[in-house]
Residue frames as qw, qx, qy, qz and C-alpha x, y, z in Angstrom:
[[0.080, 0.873, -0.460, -0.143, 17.87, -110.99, 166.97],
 [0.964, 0.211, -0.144, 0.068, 19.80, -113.75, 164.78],
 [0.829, -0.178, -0.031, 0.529, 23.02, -111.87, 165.16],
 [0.134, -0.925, 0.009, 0.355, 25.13, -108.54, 165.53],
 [0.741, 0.359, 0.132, 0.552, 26.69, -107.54, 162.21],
 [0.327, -0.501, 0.064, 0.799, 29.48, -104.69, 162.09],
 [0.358, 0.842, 0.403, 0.029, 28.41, -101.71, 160.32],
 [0.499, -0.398, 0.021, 0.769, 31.14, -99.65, 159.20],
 [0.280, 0.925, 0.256, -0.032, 31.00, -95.92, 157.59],
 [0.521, 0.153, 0.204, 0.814, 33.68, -94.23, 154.67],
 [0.028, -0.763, -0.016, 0.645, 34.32, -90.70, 154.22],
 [0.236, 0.745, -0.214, -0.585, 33.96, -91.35, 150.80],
 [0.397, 0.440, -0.788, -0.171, 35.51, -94.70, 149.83],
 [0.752, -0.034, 0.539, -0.378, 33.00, -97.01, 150.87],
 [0.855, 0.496, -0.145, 0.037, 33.18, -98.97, 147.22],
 [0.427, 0.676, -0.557, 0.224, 36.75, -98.70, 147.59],
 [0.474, -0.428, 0.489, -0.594, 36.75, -100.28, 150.78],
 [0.730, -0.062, 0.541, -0.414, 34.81, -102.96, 150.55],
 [0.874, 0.459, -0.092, -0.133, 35.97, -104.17, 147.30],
 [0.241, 0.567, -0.724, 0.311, 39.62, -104.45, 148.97],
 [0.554, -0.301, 0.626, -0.459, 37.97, -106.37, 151.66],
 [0.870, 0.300, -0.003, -0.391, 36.15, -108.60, 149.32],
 [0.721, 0.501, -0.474, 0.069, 39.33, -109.60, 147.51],
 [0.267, 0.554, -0.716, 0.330, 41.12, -110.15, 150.79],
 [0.556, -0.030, 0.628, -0.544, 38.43, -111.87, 152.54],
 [0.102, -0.035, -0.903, -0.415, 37.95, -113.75, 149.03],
 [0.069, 0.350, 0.817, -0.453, 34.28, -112.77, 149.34],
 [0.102, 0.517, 0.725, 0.444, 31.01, -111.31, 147.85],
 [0.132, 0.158, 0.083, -0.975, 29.59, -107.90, 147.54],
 [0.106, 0.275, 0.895, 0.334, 26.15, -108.52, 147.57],
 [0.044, 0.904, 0.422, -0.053, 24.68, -105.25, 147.89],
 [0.544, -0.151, 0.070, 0.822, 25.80, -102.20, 146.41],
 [0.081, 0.872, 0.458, 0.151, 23.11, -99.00, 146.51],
 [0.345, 0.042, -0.188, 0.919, 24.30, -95.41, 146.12],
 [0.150, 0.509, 0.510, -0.677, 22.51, -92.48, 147.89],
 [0.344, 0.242, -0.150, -0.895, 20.94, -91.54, 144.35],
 [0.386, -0.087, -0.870, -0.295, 19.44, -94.82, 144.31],
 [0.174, -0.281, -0.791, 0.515, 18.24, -94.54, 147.77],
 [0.250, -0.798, -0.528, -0.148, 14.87, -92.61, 149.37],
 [0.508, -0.480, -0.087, 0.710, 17.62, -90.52, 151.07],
 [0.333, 0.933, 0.073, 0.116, 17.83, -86.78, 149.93],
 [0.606, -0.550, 0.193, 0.541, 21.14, -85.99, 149.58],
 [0.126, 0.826, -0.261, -0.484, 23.12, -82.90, 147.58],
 [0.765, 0.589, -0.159, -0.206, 24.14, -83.67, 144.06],
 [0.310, 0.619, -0.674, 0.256, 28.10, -84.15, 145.01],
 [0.304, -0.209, 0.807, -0.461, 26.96, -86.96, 147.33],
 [0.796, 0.155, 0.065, -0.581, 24.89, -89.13, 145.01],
 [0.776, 0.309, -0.532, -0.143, 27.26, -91.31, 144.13],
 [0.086, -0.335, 0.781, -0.520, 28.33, -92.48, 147.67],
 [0.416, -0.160, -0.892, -0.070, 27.41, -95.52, 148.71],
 [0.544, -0.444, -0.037, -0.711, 24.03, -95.37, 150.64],
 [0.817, -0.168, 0.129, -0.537, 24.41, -99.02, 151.24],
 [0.379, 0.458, -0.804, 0.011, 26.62, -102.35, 151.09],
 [0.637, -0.583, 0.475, -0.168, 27.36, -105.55, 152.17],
 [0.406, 0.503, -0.759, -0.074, 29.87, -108.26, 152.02],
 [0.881, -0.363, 0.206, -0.225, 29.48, -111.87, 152.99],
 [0.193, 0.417, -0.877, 0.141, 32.51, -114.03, 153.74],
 [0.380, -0.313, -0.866, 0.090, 30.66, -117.68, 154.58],
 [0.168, -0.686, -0.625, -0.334, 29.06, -116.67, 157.37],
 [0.218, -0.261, 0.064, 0.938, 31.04, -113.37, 158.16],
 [0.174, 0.887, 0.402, 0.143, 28.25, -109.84, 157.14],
 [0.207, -0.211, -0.053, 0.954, 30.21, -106.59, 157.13],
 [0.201, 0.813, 0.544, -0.055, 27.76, -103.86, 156.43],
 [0.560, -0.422, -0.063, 0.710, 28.44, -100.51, 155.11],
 [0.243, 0.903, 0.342, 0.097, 27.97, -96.93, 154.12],
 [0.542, 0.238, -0.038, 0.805, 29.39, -93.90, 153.21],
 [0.016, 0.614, 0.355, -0.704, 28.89, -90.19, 155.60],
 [0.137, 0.778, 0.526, 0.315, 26.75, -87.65, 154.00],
 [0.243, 0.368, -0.046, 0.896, 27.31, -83.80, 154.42],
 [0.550, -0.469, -0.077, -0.687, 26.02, -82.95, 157.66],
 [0.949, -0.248, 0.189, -0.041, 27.14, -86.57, 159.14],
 [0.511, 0.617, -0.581, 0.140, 30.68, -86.54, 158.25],
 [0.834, -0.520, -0.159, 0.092, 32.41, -89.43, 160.42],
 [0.321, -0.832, 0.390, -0.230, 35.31, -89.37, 163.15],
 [0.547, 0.151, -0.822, -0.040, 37.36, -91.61, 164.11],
 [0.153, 0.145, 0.751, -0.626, 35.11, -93.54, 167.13],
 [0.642, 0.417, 0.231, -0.601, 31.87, -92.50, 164.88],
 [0.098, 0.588, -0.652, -0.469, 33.00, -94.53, 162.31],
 [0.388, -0.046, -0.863, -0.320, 31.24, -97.89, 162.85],
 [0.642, -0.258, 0.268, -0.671, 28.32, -98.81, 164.73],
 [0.094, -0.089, -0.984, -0.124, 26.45, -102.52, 165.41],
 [0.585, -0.095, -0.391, -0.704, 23.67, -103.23, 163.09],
 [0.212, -0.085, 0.886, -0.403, 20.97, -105.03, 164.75],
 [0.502, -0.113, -0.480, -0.711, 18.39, -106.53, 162.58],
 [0.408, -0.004, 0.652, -0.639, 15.07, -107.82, 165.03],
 [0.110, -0.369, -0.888, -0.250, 12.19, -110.97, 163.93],
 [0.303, -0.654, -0.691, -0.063, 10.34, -108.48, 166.02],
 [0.017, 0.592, 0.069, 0.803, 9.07, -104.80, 166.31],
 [0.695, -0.702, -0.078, -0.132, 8.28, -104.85, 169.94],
 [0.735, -0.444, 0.041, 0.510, 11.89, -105.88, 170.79],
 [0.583, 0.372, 0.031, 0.721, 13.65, -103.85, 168.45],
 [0.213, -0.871, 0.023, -0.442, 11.53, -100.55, 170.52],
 [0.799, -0.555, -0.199, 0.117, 12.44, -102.55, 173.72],
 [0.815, -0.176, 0.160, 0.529, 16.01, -102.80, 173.09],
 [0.285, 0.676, 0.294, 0.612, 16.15, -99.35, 171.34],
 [0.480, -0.788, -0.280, -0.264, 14.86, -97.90, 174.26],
 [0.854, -0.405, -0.063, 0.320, 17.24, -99.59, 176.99],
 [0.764, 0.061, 0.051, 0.640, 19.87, -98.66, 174.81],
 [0.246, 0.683, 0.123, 0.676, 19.18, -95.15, 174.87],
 [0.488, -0.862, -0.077, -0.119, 18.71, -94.49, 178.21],
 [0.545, -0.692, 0.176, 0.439, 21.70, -92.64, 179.67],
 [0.654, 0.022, 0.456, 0.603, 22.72, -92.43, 175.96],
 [0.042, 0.440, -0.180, -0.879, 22.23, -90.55, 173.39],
 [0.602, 0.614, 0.488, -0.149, 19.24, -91.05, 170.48],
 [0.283, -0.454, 0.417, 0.735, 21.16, -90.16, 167.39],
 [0.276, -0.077, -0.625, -0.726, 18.25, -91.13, 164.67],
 [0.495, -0.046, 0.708, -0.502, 15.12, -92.22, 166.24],
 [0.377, 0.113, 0.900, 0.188, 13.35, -95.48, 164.99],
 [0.498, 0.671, -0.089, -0.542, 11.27, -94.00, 161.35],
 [0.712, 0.498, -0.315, -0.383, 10.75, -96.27, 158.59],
 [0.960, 0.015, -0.269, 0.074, 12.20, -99.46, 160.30],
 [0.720, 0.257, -0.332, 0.553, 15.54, -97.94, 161.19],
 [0.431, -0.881, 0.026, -0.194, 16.68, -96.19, 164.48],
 [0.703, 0.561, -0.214, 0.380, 19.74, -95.17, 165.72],
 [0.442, -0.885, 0.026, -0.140, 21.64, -94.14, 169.07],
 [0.554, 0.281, -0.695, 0.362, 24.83, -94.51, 171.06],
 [0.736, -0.401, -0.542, 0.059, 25.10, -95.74, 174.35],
 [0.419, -0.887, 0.193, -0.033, 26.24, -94.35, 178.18],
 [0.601, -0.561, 0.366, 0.437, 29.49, -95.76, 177.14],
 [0.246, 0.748, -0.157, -0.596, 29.59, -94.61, 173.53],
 [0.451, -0.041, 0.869, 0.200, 28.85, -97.33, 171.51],
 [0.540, 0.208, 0.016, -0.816, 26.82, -96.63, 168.54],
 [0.350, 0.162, 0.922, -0.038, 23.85, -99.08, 167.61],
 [0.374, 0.177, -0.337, -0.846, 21.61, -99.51, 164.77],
 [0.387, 0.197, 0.818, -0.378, 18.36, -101.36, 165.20],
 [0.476, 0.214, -0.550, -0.652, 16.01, -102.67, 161.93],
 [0.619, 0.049, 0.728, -0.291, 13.61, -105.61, 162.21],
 [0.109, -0.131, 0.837, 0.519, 14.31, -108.11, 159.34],
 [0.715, 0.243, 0.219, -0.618, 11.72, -107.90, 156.98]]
């Protein structure tokens, strides 16, 4: 693990978002996938929502997505911390840990795995490929 970036989720105005950051963080969008680009199914009126982002400011990451019908966020469900791993053994390890007493909210499937903690943190865990 290199380093814990903030992952944050729109109800819709993820583009909008993060291009106001950009300008005010005088930074770079350098990813910018919607869910009809993505492997994600998701309902026609929810293809154009952002599946995927990020912004780098030097060396400042913001990640970020828009919810999906079915996952609409809250405030408190709103952002999580992304955790990208050199290494699939720790990412289970530390997956694991983090679920106990928590809660398993995606489980690890195609690299990515999701949960919140006994004090209600949510984490996302990926091992950099």
């Amino acid at each position: 693990m290199n380093t814990i970036i903030p992952y944050l989720v729109f109800p819709g105005v993820c583009k909008e978002a993060m291009t106001y950051y950009a300008s005010i963080f005088e930074g770079e969008i350098t990813t910018m996938i919607t869910f009809k680009e993505s492997p994600v199914p998701v309902p026609d009126t929810a293809g154009d929502r952002i599946y995927n982002s990020e912004l780098k400011v030097g060396n400042l990451v913001i990640k970020a997505s828009d919810d999906i019908p079915g996952y609409e966020v809250t405030p408190g469900s709103n952002f999580s911390l992304y955790l990208p791993f050199e290494s699939v053994e720790k990412k289970k390890f530390v997956f694991g840990k983090l679920c106990e007493e928590g809660k398993m909210l995606f489980p690890i499937e195609d690299n990515f795995g999701m949960c919140k903690d006994k004090y209600g943190i949510q984490w996302m865990v990926v091992t950099e490929r």
